[in-house]
N, C-alpha and C positions, 0 to 999 in steps of 0.2 A: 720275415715273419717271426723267429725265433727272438731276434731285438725286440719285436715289440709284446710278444708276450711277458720276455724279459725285463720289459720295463713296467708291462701292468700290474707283473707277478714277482714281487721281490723275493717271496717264499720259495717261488720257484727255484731259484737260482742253488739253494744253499741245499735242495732236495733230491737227492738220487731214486726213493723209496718210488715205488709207484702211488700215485695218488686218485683218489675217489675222483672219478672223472665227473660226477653229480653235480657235486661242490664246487669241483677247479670250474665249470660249464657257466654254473650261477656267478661263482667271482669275476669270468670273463666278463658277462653281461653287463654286471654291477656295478664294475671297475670303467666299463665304456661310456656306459651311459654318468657316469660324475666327468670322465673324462673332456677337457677341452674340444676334442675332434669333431669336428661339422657332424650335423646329422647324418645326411647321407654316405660322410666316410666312415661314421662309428657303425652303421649299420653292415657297410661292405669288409671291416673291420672283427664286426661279430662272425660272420658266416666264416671269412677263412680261419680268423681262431680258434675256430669250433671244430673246422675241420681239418686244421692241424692236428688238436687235440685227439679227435677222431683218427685220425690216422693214426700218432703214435701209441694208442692203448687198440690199434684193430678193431674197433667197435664204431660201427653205423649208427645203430639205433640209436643208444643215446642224440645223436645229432639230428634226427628225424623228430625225436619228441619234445626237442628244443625248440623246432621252428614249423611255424604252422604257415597256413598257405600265404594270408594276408601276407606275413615278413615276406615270404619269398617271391611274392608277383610285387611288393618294392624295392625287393632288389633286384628282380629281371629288370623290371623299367629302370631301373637310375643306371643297370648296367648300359641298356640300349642306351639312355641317352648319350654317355657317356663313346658308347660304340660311335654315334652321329657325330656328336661336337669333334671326334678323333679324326673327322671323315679327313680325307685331302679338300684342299682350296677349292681345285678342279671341281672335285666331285660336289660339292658342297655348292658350289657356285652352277655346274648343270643343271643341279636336282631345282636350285630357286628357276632357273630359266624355265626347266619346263612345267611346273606352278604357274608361272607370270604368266606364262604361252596359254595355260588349259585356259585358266581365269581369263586373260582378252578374248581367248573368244568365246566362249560364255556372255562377255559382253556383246561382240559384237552378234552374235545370236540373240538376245534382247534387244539390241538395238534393232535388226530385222522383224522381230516380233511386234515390236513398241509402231512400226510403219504401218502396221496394219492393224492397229486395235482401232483407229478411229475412220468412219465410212461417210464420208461426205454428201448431202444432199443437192441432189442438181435443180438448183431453182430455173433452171432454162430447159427441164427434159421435155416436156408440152411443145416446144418449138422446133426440134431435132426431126432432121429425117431419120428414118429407121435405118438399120445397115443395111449394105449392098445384097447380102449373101439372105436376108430376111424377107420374108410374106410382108410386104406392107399394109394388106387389109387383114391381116392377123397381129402385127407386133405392135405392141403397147409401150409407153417408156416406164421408168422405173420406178414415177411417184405414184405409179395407178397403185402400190404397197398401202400408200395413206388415203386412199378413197373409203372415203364414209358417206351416207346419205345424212342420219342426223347431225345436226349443232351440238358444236360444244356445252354441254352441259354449266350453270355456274362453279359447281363441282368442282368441275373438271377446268375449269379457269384457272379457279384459284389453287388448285392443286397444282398444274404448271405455274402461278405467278409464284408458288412459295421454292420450286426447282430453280426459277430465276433466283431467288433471296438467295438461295444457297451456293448458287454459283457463284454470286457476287462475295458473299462472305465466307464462303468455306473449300469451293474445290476449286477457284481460280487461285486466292492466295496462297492455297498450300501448292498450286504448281508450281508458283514463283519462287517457294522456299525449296521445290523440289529442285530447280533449275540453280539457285544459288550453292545447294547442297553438290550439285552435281561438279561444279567446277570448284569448290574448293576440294572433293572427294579425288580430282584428277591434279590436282597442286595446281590448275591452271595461271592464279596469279602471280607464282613464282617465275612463271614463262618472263623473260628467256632464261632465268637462272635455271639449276639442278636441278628439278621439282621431283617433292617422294609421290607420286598417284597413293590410293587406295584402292586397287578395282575390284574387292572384294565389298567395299562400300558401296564403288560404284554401281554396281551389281543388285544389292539393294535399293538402292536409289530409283534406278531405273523402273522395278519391279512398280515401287509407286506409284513414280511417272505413268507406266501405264494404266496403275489403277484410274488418276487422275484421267486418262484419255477416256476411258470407258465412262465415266459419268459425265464426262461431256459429249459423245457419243449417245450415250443415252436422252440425256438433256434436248441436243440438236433432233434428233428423232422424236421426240414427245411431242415439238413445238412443230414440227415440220405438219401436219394435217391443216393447220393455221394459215401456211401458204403457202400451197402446192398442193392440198385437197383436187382433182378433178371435176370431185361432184359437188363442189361446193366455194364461191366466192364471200370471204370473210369482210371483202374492203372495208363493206357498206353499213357493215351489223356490229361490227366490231368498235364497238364506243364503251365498252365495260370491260374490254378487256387488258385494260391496265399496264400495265408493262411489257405485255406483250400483242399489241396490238399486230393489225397484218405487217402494216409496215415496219415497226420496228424486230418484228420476227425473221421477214428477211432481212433486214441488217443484220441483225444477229447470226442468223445462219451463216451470211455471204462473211462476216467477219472469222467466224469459227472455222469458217473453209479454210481462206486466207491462213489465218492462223497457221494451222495443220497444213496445206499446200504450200507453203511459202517459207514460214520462219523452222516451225517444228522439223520440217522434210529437212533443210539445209543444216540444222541442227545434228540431225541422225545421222545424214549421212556424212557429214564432218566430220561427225567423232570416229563413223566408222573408218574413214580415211586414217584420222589419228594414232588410233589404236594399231590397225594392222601397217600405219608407215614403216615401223621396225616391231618385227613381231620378237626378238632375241633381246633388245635392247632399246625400248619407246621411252628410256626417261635418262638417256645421254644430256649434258647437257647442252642446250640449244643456243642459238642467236639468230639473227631478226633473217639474215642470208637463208637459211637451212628452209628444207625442204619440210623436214619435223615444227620446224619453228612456226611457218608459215601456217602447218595447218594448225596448229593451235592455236594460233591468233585466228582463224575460222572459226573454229570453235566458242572461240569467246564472244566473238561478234553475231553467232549465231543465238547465242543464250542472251544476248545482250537484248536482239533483236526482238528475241520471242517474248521476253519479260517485258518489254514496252511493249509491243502487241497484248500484252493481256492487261498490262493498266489500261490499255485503251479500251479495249470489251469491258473490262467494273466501271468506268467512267461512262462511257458513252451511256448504257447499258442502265444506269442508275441515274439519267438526266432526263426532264422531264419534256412534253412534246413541245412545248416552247423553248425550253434551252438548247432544244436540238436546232431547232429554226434560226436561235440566235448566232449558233456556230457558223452557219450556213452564210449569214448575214455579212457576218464577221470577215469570212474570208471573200464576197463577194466586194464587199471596201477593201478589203487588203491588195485584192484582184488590180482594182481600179489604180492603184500606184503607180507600177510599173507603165500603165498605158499615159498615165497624164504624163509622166517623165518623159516621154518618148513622144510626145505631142510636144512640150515644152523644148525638147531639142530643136525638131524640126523646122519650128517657130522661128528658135535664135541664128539655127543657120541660114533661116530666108530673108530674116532680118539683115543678118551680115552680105548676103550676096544680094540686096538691093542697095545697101552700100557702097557696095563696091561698082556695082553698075551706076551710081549717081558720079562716083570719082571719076569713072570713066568716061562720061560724057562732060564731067567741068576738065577733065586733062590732068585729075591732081593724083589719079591712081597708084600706088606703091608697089610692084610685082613683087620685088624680093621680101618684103613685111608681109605680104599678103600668104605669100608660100610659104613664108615661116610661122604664120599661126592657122594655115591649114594642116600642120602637122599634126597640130594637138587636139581637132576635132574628129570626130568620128570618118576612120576613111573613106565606107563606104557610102556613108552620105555625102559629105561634101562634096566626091566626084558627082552622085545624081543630081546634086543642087549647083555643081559649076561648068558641066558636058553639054545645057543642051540647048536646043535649035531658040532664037532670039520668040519666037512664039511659048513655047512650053517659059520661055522667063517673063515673059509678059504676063500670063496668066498665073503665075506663080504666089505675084503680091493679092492676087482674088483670094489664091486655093487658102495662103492663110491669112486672111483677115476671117474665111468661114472657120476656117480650126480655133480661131482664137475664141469664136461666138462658143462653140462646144466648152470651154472651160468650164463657164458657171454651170454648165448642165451635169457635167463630170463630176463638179465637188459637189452639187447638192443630192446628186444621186447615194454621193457618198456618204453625207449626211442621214441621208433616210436609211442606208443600213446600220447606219451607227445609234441610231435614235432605235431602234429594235433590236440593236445589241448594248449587253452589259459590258460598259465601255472602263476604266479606272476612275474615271469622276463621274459619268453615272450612271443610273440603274432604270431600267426603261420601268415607269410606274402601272405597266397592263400586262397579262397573259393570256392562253387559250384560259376557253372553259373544259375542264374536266371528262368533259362527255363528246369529244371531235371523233370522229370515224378517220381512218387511216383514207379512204377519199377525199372525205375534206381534208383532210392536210395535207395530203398531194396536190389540191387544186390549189390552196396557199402557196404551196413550195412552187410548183411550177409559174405560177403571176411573178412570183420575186426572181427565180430564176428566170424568167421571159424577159426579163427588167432589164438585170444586168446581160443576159445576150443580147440585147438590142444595141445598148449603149456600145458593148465593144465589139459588133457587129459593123457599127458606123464608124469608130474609131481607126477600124484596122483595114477599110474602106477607105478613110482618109489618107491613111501611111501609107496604101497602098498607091493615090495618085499623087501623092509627095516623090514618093519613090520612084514610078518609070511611068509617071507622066500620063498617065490611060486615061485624060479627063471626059472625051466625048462618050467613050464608048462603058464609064461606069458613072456616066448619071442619074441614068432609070434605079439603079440597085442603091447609088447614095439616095434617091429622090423617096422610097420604097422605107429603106431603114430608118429616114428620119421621121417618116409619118407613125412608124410603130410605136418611136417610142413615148412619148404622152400618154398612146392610148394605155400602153404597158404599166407607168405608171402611175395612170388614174385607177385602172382595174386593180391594182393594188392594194392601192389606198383602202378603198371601195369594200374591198372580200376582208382585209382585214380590222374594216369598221365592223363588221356583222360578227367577227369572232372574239376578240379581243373584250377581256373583262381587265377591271380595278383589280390593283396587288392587293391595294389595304382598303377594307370596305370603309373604313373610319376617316378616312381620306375625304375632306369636303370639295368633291371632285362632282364635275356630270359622270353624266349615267353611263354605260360602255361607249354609244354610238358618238356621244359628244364630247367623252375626252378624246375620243382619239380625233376629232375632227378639230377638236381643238389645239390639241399636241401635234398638228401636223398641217396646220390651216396655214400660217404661215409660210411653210416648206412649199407649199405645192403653190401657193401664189408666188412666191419666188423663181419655183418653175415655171410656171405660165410665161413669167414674163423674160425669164432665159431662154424659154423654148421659142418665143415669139420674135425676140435678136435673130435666133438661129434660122429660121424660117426666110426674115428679111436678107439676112447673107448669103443664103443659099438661092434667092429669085435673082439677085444681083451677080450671082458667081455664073449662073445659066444663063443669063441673059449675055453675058460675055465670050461661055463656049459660044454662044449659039448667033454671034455676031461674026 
């Protein structure tokens, strides 16, 4: 201390006399502050000079009216800090462990909280037995909460259709930015490397999250009297009510369960897994083996999950009641693939084992060629199609020349839902009219879904007596499902002549009933006259069981 005064204080040096400790006070200060020394060490610099000085002249007060409180709670704190950063490694390194510890669980406390801010509507409570332990002629289920006698007021329509607008444009997409936030706030993409978390971010984050759950919460509960009212069926009345009609309300709801029962839940509880897999040290680093590792790759697949679950609620949610029908459509032709494939095998392997039964009767049959390209067909067919009794192979070349008749009926069934779907080359020129009740477009949906059950109704009817042979004893059930399906779809046709309007009214088209009878005239004489092959194959194939 004495050096350094002795170097602030050159006077000093050369002075025995006592000196105005006022002055020397002020030139220490003086001298500090021009001095090069960090801020902080000039300030630590001032106090002991002062009270060096203080010391060799016996005098306090001076040093008291030097330093007023401000100076001196900055130089408590720079000391303490300085006390911390002195800390040992150990110590320094406990004190962050148990920070990291209080904070994860903090999280995981939100994360249990966050499982319960959202309360699911049971669209099946009306159908439930009561509990066992309950008065049956007293217990009510739990929607009897949304019984009303009056109707939705327009009001009150459009007050819910403007909750929907919101949730499409405001509390879904900020979820998704919540869910995004949430794993870069945990380093998850660094997995398997080092990752730094934040879970004091996280922490925030989640707080959102929850806000976000509660307005969907909310939202699901406003829409719920819509459908699940007791005292009240909306199917029939509900033609104004726009985007949220009955039926698209239950989708909605049952989606939003989903959501929260499925993707959200697996979310939660993942990360709680995550978080408390090492409560000392959660951000070691990982690889793909590790037990840490794995659940993070949960994690992410769970966020991955849930953010495609909510594009899918804005999307669906924001299409209108024909392009939901088209959806339907879409995947009802997609459906039909798979089965014509599988009809098309069966085909080629009867085709091949009539071959082979003709070799065998000219003498010229090949055993060891023949076993080696039974290798590459399907095993469990070929055995069915080369095991069985010389009857079941007689009647084999019947069973498909009738499968071959179903082809055209399959591709043009395929056709007509491609002709009602928005396909990459084109665009079906008709829609609903604006004003359909959620029963009518249940009776819609169900005639095209009747359509397509019928068809692979009889398809997988047919695999079935391809496959072990059952021909006597599923005749009545094939004889049954081919007569439905015409009627299935003529009725089709028919329901969606009466609904169906013009896209573009500028369009020098007929009027609703005769475009579409025109757009579809062809297809269904097309059918008539595949249905009518099918018909003839099928007297000719009975007539042979029944010989």
């Amino acid at each position: 201390m004495l050096v350094l005064l002795l170097h602030l204080f050159p006077s000093f040096q050369h002075s025995t006399d006592l000196i105005d400790y006022h002055r020397l006070s002020s030139l220490v200060c003086t001298s500090l502050s021009r001095s090069s020394i960090p801020s902080p060490a000039r300030n630590w610099s001032r106090i002991v000079a002062l009270a060096y000085l203080s010391v060799v002249h016996i005098s306090w007060i001076p040093l008291v009216h030097c330093l007023n409180v401000r100076f001196l709670t900055r130089i408590i704190t720079y000391i303490e800090k300085k006390r911390v950063h002195r800390k040992r490694p150990e110590e320094a390194m406990a004190d962050n462990d148990d920070s990291s510890n209080e904070t994860a669980e903090l999280v995981v406390k939100a994360l249990k909280n966050i499982a319960t801010r959202y309360q699911s509507v049971d669209l099946h409570a009306a159908s439930r037995q009561p509990p066992w332990d309950v008065d049956a002629e007293t217990w009510v289920h739990d929607n009897w909460k949304f019984a009303r006698q009056e109707a939705l007021s327009i009001d009150e329509i459009s007050t819910l259709n403007d909750l929907l607008c919101q949730m499409q444009t405001r509390h879904l997409p900020s979820l998704q930015q919540q869910l995004v936030n949430l794993s870069r706030s945990l380093d998850l993409p660094n997995l398997p490397n080092n990752p730094n978390p934040k879970l004091e971010d996280t922490l925030e984050i989640l707080s959102q999250l929850g806000d976000s759950l509660d307005q969907i919460n909310t939202f699901v509960h406003s829409i719920a009297p819509i459908v699940v009212n007791p005292l009240q069926q909306t199917g029939k009345v509900d033609h104004h009510f726009s985007g949220l009609k009955n039926y698209r309300s239950r989708e909605l709801i049952e989606k939003f369960n989903n959501l929260e029962r499925e993707s959200l839940k697996w979310l939660f509880d993942s990360l709680r897994r995550f978080i408390r897999a090492s409560p000392k040290d959660p951000w070691t680093i990982l690889n793909d083996e590790s037990i840490l590792g794995s659940l993070g790759k949960d994690v992410i697949e769970a966020i991955d999950q849930s953010y495609v679950a909510i594009s899918e609620i804005i999307k669906w949610s924001k299409q209108s009641d024909f392009s939901i029908l088209q959806d339907e459509c879409r995947r009802d032709a997609n459906n039909l693939e798979p089965i014509l494939e599988g009809l098309n095998r069966r085909i080629a392997l009867t085709t091949r084992l009539e071959e082979q039964l003709r070799l065998i009767d000219e003498g010229e049959f090949d055993t060891d060629s023949s076993s080696a390209s039974g290798d590459e067909d399907d095993e469990e067919s070929e055995t069915s199609l080369s095991t069985d009794s010389s009857e079941q192979i007689f009647l084999r070349p019947s069973l498909m020349k009738l499968a071959k008749t179903t082809i055209p009926l399959i591709k043009l069934i395929r056709i007509f839902f491609n002709k009602l779907s928005n396909t990459p080359t084109s665009k079906a020129p008709f829609t609903f009219g604006t004003k359909l009740s959620s029963a009518e477009i249940r009776e819609i949906d169900c005639e095209i879904g009747g359509l397509s059950c019928s068809i692979r109704n009889l398809l997988n009817l047919i695999f079935y007596m391809f496959d072990c042979d059952e021909y006597v004893n599923d005749m009545k059930n094939l004889e049954q499902h081919f007569k439905e399906l015409p009627r299935d779809f003529n009725s089709s046709i028919v329901l969606l002549c009466c609904y169906l309007l013009p896209v573009n009214d500028q369009l020098d088209l007929p009027i609703s009933g005769n475009l579409f009878k025109t757009w579809f005239l062809t297809l269904r004489e097309q059918f008539d006259l595949a249905y009518d092959n099918f018909r003839q194959a099928f007297s000719r194939f009975k007539e042979e069981i029944q010989a």
